[in-house]
N, C-alpha and C positions, 0 to 999 in steps of 0.2 A: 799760068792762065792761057796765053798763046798756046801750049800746045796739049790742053784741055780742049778749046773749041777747035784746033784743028783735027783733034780726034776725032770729036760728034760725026764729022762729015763721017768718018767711015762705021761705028756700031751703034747700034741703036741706046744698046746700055749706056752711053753717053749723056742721053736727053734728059735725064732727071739731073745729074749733074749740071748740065748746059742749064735749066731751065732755072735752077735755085743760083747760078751767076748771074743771068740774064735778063730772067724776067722771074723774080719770086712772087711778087704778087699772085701769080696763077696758081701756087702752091697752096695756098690757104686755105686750111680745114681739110686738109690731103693729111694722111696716115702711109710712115714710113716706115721699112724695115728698120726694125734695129737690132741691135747686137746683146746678148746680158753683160752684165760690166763684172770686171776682173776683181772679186772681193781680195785677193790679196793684193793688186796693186794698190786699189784702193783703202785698203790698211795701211799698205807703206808711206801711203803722200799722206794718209790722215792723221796718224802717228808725231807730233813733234816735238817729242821730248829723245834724248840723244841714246841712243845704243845699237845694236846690231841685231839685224836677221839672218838666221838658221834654220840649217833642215834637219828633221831626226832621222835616225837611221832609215826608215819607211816616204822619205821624203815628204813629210807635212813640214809648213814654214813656225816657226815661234820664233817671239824680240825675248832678247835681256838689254834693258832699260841700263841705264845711267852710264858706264863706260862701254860695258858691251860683252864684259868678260864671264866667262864661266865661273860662278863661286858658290850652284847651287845646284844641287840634282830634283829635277822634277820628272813628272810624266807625260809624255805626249797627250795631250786631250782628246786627238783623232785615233789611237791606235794604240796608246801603252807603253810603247815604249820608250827608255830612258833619256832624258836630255839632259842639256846642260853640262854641268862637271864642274869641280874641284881646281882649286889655286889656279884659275886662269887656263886651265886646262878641257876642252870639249872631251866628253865622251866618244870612244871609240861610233864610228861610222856616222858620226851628227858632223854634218859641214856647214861652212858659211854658204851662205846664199847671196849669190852674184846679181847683178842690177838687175831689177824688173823694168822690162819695158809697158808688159801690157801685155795680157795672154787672154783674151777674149776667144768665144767659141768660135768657131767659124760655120758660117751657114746657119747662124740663131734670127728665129723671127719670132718673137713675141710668142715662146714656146714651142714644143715640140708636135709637130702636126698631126701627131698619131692620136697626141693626146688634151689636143685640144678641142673642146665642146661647144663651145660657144663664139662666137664673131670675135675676131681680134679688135683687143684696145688699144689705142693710142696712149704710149707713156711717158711723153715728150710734146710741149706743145711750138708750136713756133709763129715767132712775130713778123707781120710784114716789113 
């Protein structure tokens, strides 16, 4: 926090920050950038039954449910190709897939500005 407001002093990009610790009430019924949200993070936290995530050869993510093991060949949904595998065994070039922190786009405002026609929405509301 301390050196949140001593930033302010120096860029301007600061003051929406500064103004939502300090004084929120001014913010109300203000319309903020936001970000699209990361659908495979958000698989992985909504997910809570036990197994493991994998990437197929082409890098798309897929879970195997209950231990986590390879004990069945299917097909990529995104692209075809093979996953899974036999006696606990992955398919050639299918890897596990290491923790997600959160891969959000960078530089996202409520769509793509080329292709956007109409006034930007608000998809988030916030309380005083």
């Amino acid at each position: 926090t301390a050196v949140m407001l001593s930033c302010k002093k120096y860029h301007k990009l600061f003051l929406p920050i500064a103004l939502i610790y300090e004084n929120p009430q001014t913010l109300k019924g203000r319309l903020f950038p936001t970000m699209i949200e990361d659908s495979l993070f958000s698989a992985m936290t909504a997910i809570q039954e036990s197994g493991r995530w994998y990437r197929c050869p082409k890098g798309h993510p897929y879970f195997i449910g209950n231990c986590g093991g390879a004990v069945t060949h299917y097909v990529c949904t995104d692209c075809g190709s093979k996953v899974g595998g036999t006696n606990y065994k992955l398919k050639t070039r299918n890897t596990v897939l290491g923790e997600i922190i959160g891969n959000n786009a960078i530089g996202y405002l409520l769509g793509k500005a080329n292709h956007e026609r109409s006034p930007p929405t608000g998809v988030r509301s916030l309380s005083a």
